[in-house]
C-alpha positions as CSV (number, residue, x, y, z in Angstrom):
1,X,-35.1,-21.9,4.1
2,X,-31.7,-20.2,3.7
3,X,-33.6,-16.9,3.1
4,X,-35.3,-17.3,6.9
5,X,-32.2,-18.1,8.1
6,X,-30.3,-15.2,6.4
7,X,-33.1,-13.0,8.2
8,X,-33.1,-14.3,11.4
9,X,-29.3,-13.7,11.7
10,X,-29.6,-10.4,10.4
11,X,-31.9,-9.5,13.0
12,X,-29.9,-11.8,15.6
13,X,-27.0,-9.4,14.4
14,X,-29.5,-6.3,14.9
15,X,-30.3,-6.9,17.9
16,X,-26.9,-7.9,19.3
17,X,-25.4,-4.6,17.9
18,X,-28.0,-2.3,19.6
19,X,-27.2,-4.1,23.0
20,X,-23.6,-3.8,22.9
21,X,-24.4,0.0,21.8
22,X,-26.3,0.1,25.2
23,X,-23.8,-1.7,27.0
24,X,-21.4,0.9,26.2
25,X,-23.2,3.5,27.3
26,X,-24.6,2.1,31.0
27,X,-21.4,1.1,31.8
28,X,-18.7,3.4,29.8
29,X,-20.4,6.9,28.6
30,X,-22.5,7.3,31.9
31,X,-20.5,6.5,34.4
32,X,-17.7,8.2,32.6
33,X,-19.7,11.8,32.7
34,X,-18.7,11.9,28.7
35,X,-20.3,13.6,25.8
36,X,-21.0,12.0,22.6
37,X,-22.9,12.9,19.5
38,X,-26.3,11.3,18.1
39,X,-29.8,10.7,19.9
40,X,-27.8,9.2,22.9
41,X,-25.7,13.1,23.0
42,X,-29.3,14.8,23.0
43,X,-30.5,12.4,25.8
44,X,-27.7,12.8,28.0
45,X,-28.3,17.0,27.4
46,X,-31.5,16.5,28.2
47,X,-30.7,14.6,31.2
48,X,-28.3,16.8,32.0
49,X,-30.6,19.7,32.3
50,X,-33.9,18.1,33.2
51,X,-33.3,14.9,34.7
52,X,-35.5,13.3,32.4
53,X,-35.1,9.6,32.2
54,X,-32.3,8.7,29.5
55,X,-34.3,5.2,28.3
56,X,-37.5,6.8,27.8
57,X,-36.1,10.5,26.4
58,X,-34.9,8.1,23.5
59,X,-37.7,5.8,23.1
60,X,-39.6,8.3,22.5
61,X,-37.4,11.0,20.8
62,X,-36.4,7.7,18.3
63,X,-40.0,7.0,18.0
64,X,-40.9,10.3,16.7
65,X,-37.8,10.3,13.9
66,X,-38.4,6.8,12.6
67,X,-42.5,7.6,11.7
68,X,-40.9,11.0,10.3
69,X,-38.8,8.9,8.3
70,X,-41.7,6.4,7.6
71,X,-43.5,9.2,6.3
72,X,-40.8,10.9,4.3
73,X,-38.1,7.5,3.4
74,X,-41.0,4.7,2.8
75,X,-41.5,1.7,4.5
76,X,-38.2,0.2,3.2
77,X,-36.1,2.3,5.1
78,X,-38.7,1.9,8.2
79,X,-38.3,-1.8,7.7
80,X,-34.5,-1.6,8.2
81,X,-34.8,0.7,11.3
82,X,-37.5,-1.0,13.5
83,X,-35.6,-2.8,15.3
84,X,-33.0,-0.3,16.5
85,X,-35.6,2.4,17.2
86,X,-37.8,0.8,19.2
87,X,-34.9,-2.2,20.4
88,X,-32.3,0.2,21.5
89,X,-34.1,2.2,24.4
90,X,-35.4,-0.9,25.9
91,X,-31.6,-2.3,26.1
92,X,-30.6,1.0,27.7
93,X,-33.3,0.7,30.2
94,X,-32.8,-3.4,31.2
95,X,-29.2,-3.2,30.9
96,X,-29.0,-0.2,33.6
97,X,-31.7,-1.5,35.8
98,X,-29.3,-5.2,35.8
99,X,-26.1,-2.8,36.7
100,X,-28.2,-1.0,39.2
101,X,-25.2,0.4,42.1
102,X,-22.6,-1.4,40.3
103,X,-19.9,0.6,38.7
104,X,-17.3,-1.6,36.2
105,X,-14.9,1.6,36.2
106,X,-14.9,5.3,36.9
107,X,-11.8,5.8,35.0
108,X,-12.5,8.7,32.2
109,X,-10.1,7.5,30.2
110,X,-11.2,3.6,30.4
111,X,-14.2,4.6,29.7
112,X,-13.5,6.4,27.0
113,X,-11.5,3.9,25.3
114,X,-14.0,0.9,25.9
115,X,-16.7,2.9,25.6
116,X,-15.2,4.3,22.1
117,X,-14.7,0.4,21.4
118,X,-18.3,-0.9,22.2
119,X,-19.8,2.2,20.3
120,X,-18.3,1.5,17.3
121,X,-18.3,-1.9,16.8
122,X,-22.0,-1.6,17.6
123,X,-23.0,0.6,15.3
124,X,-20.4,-1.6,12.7
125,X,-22.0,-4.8,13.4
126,X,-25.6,-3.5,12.9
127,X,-24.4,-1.6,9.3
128,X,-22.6,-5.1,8.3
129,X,-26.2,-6.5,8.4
130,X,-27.6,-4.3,6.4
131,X,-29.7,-2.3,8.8
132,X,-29.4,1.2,10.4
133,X,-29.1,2.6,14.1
134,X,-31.8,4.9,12.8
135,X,-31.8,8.2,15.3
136,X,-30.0,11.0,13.6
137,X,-29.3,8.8,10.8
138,X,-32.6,9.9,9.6
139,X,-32.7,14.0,9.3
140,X,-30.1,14.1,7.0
141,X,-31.4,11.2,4.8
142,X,-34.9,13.1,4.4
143,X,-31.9,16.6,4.3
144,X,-30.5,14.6,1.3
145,X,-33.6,13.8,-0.1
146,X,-35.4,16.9,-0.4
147,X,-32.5,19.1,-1.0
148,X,-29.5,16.9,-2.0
149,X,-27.2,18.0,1.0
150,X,-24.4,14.8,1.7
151,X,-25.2,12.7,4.3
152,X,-22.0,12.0,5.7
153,X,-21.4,16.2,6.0
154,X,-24.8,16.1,7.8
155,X,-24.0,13.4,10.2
156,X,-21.1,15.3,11.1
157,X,-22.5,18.6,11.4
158,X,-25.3,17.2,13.5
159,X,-23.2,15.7,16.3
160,X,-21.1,18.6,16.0
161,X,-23.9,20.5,17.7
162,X,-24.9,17.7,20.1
163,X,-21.1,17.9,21.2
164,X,-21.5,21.9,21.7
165,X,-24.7,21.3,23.3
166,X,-23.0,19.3,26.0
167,X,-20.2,21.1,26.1
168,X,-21.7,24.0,27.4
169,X,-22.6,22.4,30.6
170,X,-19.5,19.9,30.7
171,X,-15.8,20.7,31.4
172,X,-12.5,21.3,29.2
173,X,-11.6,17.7,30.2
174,X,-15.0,16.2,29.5
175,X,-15.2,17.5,26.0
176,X,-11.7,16.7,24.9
177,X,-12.4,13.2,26.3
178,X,-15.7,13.4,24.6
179,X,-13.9,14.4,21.0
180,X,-11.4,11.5,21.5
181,X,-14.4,9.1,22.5
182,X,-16.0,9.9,18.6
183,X,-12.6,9.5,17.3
184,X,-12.4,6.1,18.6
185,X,-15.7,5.1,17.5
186,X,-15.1,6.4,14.2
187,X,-12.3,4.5,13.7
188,X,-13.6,0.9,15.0
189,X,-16.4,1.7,12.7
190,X,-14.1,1.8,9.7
191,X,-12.6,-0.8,10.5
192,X,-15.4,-3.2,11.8
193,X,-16.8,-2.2,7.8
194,X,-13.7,-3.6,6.1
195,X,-12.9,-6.1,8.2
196,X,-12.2,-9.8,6.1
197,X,-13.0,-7.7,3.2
198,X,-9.8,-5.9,2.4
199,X,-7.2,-8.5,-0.1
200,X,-4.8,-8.1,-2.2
201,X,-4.0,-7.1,-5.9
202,X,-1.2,-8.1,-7.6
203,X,0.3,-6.6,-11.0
204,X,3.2,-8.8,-12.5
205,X,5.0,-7.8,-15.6
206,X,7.3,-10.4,-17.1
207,X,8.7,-11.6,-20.4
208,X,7.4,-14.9,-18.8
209,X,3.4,-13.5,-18.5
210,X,1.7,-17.0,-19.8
211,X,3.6,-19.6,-18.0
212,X,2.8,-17.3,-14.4
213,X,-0.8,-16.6,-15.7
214,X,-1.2,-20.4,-16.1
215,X,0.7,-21.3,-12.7
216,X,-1.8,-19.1,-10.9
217,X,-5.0,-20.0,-12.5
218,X,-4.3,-24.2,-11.5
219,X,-2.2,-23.6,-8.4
220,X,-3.7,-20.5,-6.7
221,X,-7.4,-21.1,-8.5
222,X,-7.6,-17.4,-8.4
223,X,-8.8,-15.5,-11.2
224,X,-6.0,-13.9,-13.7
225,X,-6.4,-10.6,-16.4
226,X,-4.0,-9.9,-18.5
227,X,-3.1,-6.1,-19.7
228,X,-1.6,-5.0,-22.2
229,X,0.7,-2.3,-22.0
230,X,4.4,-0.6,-23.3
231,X,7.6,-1.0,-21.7
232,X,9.3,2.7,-21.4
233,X,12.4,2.3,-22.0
234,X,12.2,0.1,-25.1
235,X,9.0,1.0,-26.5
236,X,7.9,-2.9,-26.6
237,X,4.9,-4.3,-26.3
238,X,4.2,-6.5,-23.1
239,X,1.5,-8.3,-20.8
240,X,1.0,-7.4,-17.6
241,X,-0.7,-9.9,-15.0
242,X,-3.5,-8.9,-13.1
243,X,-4.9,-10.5,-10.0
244,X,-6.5,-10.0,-6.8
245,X,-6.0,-13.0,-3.7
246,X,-6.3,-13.3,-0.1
247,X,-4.1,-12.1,2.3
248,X,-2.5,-15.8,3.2
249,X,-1.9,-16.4,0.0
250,X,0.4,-13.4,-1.5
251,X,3.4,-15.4,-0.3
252,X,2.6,-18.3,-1.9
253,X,1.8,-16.4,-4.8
254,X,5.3,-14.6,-4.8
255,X,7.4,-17.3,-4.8
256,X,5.3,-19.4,-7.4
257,X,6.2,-16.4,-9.9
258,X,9.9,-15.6,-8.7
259,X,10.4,-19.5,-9.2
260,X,9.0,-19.4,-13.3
261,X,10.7,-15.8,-13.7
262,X,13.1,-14.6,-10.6
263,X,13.8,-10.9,-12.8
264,X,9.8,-10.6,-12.9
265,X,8.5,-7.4,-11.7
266,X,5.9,-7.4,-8.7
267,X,3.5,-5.0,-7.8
268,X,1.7,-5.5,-4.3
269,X,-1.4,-3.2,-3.4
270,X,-3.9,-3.6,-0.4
271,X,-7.8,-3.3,-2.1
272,X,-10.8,-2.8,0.4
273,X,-13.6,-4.9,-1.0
274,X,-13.3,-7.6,-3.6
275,X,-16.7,-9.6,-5.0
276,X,-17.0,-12.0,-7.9
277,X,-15.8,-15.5,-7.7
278,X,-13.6,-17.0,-5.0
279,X,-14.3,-14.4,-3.4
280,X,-18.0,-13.8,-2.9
281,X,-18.8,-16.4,-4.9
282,X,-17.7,-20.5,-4.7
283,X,-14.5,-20.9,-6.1
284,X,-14.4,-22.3,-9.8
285,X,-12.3,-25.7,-8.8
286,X,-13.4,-26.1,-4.9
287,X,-11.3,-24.7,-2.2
288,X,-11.9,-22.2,1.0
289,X,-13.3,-19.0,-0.1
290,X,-11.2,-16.2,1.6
């Protein structure tokens, strides 16, 4: 039962990501004349020059890269893609036709902004639940596969043609709003993916290193190594205590081991993704996971 579940809020997820990706786009990317990169970039190129429907330019153009990645990736990766491919276009299409004359804002640079916002939490929300956006994301896995080249240099060389493509036919000011749009994106992305993920590791070195790895074990419940290293100056041997907690509790953690050792030296370091026990696992003695 909690597998369904985990499944239908994946897809839930899935398909709330892809509509907030079209959302963007009707009412920020459009309107706002911007470029951008990926199969939305080629479709608005395409428009640009054709005046080919955007909706159907990418329900089909999707179509045709997620059976080439079928073919070449396995039904695995198609699994993870279906939804997006075939999901996205249809959002594009409803969500415009529901606008229709209505225009939210005109503003290139609020549209930029917003538009860079909805983009990449989109795209961040749909990664987070372990799915792809498929579109370009697929030549340069089947690139990678067959001849090893990095995806993420791919990516990035990819949309750096889409963006010339456009730019061609687009203005100085479209295309340096257009580069500042993917830099937002970018950046929402990054930080949609490490959001309530990044904690916080702490290294304490003290003459006191078993009465604060105690303290912390029953009054923290978080887990506590300890190393052994040499102190520099002396040349003696000493424990240093290692341990990793959430960001609410690093106060309480400081002052629980300036109270047992007030000279004790603290080390405070931000970590981007902690799992194992308390952390994506229950907690030994009870208590909120965080």
């Amino acid at each position: 039962m909690k597998r369904v579940l985990n499944v239908a809020y994946d897809i839930a997820a899935v398909l709330f990501g892809n509509a907030l990706y079209a959302a963007g786009v009707v009412f920020f990317v459009v309107p706002g004349g911007l470029i951008t990169g990926g199969t939305t970039g080629i479709s608005l190129f395409v428009n640009q020059l054709t005046g080919m429907n955007i909706s159907l330019f990418l329900l089909v153009f999707n179509g045709l890269l997620f059976v080439a990645g079928l073919l070449v990736l396995g039904k695995k990766f198609a699994a993870t893609t279906a939804v997006s491919t075939f999901f996205y276009p249809v959002a594009v299409e409803t969500i415009d036709r529901l606008r229709g004359e209505w225009l939210l804002t005109g503003d290139p640079l609020l549209c930029t902004i917003f538009g860079g916002l909805c983009i990449g939490l989109a795209i961040g929300i749909v990664i987070r639940a372990g799915a792809s956006t498929g579109g370009m994301d697929i030549p340069p896995l089947m690139l990678n596969k067959y001849f090893r080249l990095p995806v993420s240099t791919m990516i990035y060389l990819f949309d750096m043609v889409i963006l010339l493509l456009q730019a061609a036919k687009s203005t100085g000011e479209e295309v340096l709003y257009g580069l500042l749009l993917v830099i937002i994106y970018t950046l929402v992305l990054d930080k949609c993916l490490l959001y309530g993920q990044n904690k916080i590791q702490i290294k304490i070195i003290s003459e006191r290193s078993e009465e604060i790895r105690q303290a912390i074990l029953q009054d923290i419940d978080r887990g506590v190594t300890l190393l052994q290293g040499t102190k520099g100056y002396s040349g003696e041997a000493t424990d240093m205590v290692l341990t990793v907690v959430s960001n609410r509790e690093l106060a309480k953690v400081e002052r629980l081991v300036h109270t047992i050792d007030d000279n004790a030296f603290v080390i405070v370091n931000q970590v981007s993704e902690v799992s194992g026990r308390g952390f994506t696992k229950a907690k030994k003695y009870g208590g909120d996971n965080v």
